[in-house]
C-alpha atoms as one frame of an Amber mdcrd trajectory, in Angstrom:
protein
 103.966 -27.678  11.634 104.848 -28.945   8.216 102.153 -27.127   5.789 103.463
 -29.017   2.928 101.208 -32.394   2.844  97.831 -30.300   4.187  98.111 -28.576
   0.796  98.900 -31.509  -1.166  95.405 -32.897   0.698  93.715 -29.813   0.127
  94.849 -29.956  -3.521  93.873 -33.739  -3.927  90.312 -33.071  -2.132  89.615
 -29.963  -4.409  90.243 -32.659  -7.739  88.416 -34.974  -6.288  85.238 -32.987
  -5.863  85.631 -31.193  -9.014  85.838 -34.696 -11.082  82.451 -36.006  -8.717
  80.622 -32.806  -9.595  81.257 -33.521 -12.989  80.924 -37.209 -12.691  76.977
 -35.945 -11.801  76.922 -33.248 -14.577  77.740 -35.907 -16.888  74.978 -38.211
 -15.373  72.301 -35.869 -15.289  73.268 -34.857 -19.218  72.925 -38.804 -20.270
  69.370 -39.193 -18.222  68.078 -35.879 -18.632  64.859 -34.887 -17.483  63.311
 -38.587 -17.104  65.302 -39.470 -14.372  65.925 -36.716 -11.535  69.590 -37.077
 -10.135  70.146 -33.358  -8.617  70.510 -34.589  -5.046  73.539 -36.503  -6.192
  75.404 -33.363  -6.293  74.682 -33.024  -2.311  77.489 -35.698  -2.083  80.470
 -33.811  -3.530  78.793 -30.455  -2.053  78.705 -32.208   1.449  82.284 -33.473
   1.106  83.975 -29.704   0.439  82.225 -28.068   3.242  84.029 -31.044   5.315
  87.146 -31.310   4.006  87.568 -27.760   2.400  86.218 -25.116   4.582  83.161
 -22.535   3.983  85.634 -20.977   0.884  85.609 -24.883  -0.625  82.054 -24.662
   0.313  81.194 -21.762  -1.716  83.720 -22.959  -4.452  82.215 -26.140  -5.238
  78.600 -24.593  -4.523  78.880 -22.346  -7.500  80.978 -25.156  -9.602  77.431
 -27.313  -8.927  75.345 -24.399  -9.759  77.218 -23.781 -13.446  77.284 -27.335
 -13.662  73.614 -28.589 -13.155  72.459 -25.014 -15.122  74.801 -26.316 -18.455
  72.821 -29.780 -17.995  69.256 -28.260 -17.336  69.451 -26.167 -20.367  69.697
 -28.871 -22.621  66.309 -29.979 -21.555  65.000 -26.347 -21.368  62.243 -24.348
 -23.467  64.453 -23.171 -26.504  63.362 -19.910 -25.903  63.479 -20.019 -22.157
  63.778 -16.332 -21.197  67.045 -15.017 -19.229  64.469 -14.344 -16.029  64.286
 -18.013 -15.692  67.596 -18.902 -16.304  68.491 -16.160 -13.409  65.415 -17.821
 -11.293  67.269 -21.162 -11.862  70.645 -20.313 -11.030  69.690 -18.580  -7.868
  67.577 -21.010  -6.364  69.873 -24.024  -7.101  72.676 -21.884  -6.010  71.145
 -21.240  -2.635  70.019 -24.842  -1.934  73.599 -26.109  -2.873  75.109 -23.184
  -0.668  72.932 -23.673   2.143  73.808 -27.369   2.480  77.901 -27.645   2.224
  77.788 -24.363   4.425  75.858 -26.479   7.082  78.506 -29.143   6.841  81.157
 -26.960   6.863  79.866 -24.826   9.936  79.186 -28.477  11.567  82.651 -29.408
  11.425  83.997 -26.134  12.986  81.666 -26.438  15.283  82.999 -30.149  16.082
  87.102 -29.151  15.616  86.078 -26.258  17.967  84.394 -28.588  20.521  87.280
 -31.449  20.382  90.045 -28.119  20.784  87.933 -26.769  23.484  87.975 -30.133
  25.399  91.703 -30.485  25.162  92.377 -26.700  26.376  92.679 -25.095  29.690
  90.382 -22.540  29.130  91.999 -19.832  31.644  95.714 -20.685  30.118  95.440
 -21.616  26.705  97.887 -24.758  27.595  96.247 -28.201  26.979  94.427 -29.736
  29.386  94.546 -33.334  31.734  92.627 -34.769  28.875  95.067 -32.779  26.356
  98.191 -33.925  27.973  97.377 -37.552  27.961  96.632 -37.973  24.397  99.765
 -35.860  23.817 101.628 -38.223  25.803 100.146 -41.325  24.198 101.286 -40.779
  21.086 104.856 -39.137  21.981 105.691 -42.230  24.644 105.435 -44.891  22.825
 107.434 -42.899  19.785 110.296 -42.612  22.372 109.806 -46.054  23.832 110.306
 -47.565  20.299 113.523 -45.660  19.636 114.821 -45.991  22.975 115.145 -42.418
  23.084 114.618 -40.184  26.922 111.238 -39.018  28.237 111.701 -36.113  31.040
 108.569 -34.926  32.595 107.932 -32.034  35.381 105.401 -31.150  37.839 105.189
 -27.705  38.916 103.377 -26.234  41.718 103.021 -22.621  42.655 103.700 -22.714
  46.745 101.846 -20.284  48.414  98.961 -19.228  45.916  96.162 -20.187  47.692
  97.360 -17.417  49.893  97.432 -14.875  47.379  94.601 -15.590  45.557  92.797
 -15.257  49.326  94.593 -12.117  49.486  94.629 -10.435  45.905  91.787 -11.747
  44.756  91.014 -14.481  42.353  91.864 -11.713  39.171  95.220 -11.580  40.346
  95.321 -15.290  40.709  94.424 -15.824  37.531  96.598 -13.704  35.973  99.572
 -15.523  38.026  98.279 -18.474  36.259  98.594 -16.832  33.057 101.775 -15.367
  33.611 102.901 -18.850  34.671 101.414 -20.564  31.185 103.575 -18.102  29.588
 106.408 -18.649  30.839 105.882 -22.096  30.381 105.185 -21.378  26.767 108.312
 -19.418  26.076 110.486 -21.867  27.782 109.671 -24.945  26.016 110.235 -26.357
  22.663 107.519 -26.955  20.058 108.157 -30.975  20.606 107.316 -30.753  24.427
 103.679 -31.026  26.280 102.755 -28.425  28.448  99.667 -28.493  30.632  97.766
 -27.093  33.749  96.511 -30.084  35.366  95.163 -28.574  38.460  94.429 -25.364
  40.384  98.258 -24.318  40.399 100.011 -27.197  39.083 101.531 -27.390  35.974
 102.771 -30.550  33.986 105.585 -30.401  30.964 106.863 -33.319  29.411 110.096
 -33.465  27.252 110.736 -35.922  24.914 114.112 -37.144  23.755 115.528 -34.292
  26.632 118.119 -35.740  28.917 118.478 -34.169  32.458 120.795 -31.323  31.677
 118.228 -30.233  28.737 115.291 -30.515  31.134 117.120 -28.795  33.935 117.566
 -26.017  31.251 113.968 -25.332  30.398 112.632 -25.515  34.132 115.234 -23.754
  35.098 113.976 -20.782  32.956 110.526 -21.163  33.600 111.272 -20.691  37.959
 114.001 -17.895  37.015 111.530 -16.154  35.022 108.800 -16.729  38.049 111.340
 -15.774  40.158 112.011 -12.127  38.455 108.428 -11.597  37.898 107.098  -8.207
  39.912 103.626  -9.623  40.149 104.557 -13.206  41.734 107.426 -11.402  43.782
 104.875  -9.004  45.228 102.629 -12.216  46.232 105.060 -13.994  47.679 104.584
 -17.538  45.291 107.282 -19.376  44.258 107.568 -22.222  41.890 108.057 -26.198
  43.514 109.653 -28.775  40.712 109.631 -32.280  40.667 111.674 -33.671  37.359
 111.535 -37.330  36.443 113.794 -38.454  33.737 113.228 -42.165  31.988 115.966
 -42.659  29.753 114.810 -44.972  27.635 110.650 -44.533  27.878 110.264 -47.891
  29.242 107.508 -46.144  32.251 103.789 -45.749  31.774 102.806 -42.003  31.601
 100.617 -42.618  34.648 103.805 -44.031  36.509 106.227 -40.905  35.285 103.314
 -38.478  36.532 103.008 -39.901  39.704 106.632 -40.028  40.184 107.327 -36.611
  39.569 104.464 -35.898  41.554 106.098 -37.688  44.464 109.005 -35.712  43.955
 107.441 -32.535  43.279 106.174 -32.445  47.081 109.403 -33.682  48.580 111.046
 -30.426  46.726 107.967 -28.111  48.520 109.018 -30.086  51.922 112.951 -29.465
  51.452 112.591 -25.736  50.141 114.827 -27.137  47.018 114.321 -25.881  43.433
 114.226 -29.435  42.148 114.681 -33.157  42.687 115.643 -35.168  39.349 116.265
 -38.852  38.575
């Protein structure tokens, strides 16, 4: 992932907030104690913990505090003594604090929840739901260039017999085992997913067949070697479409390799591609 224009964001975002809590210094200097503007700091406060993180949070929280204590002393008792000044800074401190922290822990919260509910939770792979926003936005990417879309099914033959046999630890860890291969296999461009029980779906965009063939070859050799799924007796099943031009719905190419996917488990093959 290109890190570049996140810290050109990040960079913007921190000026940005840094000229608003200003913007509010400057206000509540011209009004001064006749007219109470504090909350407005909230908004820039509120906007770091979203954007920035807790560490823009705290940041900006302590930017505020300095801030609204240089514009509160030039309405304070001219001999205001230093245990008030302290009294001030911490309790405006913690109120500013305590707010962007709550936004920034809310939107953790929410990137954790939308990750979550794109993530197989046993595999670490995405999802159904992952997958097909994946493939919504890579699809029509290909379809407009007119470049190839391949897209597998796996299925591991014979697990429901292991996992009856071994115990649902072991099948699990075949699943992991079989994410990981997965993982190693393909590029950081393709989709990878568990979609079921034991079935596995990778798309590969702009791959043509001999590039697909490649990758899914490695994932069943790897399958193949491995002392765990060789002592269990499950074997890999793949059904490879190819649409060399993107001009299929994802739906369509899924149930198409689907299709062909079960014809391979019927014909003991290693694959059927089109």
């Amino acid at each position: 992932m290109n890190r570049v224009p996140h810290r050109v964001a990040s960079v913007a975002i921190y000026l940005a907030v840094s000229l608003a809590v200003l913007g509010v210094g400057y206000i509540d200097l011209l009004t001064g104690s006749d007219v109470h503007v504090v909350s407005l700091y909230f908004v820039p406060l509120a906007l770091a913990g979203w954007r920035l993180g807790r560490s823009g949070a705290f940041a900006t929280s302590l930017a505020a505090t300095l801030v609204w204590l240089f514009a509160w002393q030039q309405e304070a008792p001219r001999h205001a003594s230093p245990a008030l000044w302290v009294a001030n800074f911490c309790t405006q401190g913690v109120a500013f604090l305590t707010v962007s922290m709550l936004v920034a822990l809310l939107n953790e919260r929410l990137r954790l929840e939308a990750r979550l509910r794109r993530t197989d939770s046993l595999t670490g792979l995405a999802n159904r739901h992952g997958f097909l926003d994946g493939a919504g936005i890579v699809m029509p990417l290909c379809r407009r260039n007119a470049r190839p879309v391949a897209l597998a099914y796996l299925d591991l033959d014979s697990f429901k017999q292991a996992n009856d046999r071994f115990g649902h630890a072991f099948g699990d860890a075949l699943l992991r085992q079989c994410s990981d291969f997965i993982a190693a296999a393909v590029r950081a461009s393709d989709i990878a997913a568990r979609i079921g029980g034991d079935e596995f779906v990778v798309m590969l965009p702009e791959a043509r067949l001999d590039e697909a063939t490649a990758v899914l070859d490695r994932v069943v050799d790897a399958i193949e070697a491995s002392p765990d799924f060789r002592r269990a007796g499950v074997t890999a099943s793949v059904g490879l479409v190819v649409d060399e031009a993107a001009r299929m719905d994802i739906l369509g190419l899924m149930r198409l390799a689907d299709e062909r996917m079960y014809q391979v488990k019927q014909d003991g093959k290693r694959a059927r591609s089109a």
